[in-house]
C-alpha positions in Angstrom: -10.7 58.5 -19.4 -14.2 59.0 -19.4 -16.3 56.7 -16.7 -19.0 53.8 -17.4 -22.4 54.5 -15.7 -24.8 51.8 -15.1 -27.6 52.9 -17.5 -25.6 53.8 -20.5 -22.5 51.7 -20.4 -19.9 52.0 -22.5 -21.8 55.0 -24.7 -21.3 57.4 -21.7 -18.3 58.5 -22.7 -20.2 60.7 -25.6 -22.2 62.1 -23.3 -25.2 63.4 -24.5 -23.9 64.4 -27.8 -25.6 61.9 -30.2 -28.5 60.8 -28.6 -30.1 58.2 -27.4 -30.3 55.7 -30.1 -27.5 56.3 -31.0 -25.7 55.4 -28.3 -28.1 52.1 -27.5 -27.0 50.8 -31.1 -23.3 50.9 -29.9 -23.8 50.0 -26.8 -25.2 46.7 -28.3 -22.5 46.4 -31.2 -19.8 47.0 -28.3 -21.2 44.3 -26.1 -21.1 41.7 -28.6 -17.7 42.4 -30.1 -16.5 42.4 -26.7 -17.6 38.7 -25.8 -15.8 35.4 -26.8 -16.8 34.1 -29.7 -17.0 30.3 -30.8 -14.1 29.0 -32.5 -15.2 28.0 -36.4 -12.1 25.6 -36.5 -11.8 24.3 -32.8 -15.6 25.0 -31.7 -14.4 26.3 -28.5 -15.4 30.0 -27.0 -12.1 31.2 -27.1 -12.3 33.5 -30.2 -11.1 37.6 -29.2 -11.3 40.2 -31.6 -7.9 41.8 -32.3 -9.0 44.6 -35.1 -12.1 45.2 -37.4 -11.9 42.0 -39.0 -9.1 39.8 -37.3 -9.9 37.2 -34.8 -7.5 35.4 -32.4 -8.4 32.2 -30.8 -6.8 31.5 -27.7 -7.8 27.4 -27.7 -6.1 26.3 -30.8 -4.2 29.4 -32.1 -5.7 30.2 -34.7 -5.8 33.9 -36.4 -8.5 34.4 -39.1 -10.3 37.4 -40.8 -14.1 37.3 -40.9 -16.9 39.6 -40.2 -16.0 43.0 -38.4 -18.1 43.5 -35.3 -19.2 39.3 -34.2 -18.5 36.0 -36.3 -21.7 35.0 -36.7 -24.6 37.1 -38.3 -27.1 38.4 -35.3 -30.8 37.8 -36.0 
């Protein structure tokens, strides 16, 4: 498995094959599908993404589909 590094995270398992930009954009998608997210029902960070689209929350139970990436819409 390929290694993190501290300047390109998660993206430095492509290596230099796509870029810069690239690999900053996932670097930012990754980071925030990787977070908890707040809880629509329960309002409690709890929320995990299982797949594109399905979210678990571990407070109150709850499985829902919404966005793919993050629950709420980033400015």
């Amino acid at each position: 498995m390929a290694t993190k590094t501290k300047k390109i995270k998660a993206s430095g398992r492509f290596k230099s094959g796509y870029g810069t930009n690239v690999r900053g954009r996932l670097n930012k998608v990754e980071a925030l599908q990787r977070k908890k997210q707040i809880c629509p029902y329960c309002s409690k960070p709890g929320v995990e993404r299982q797949s594109a689209g399905i979210w678990n929350c571990r407070k109150c139970g709850k499985k829902f589909a919404s966005h793919s990436y993050y629950l709420e819409k980033q400015a």
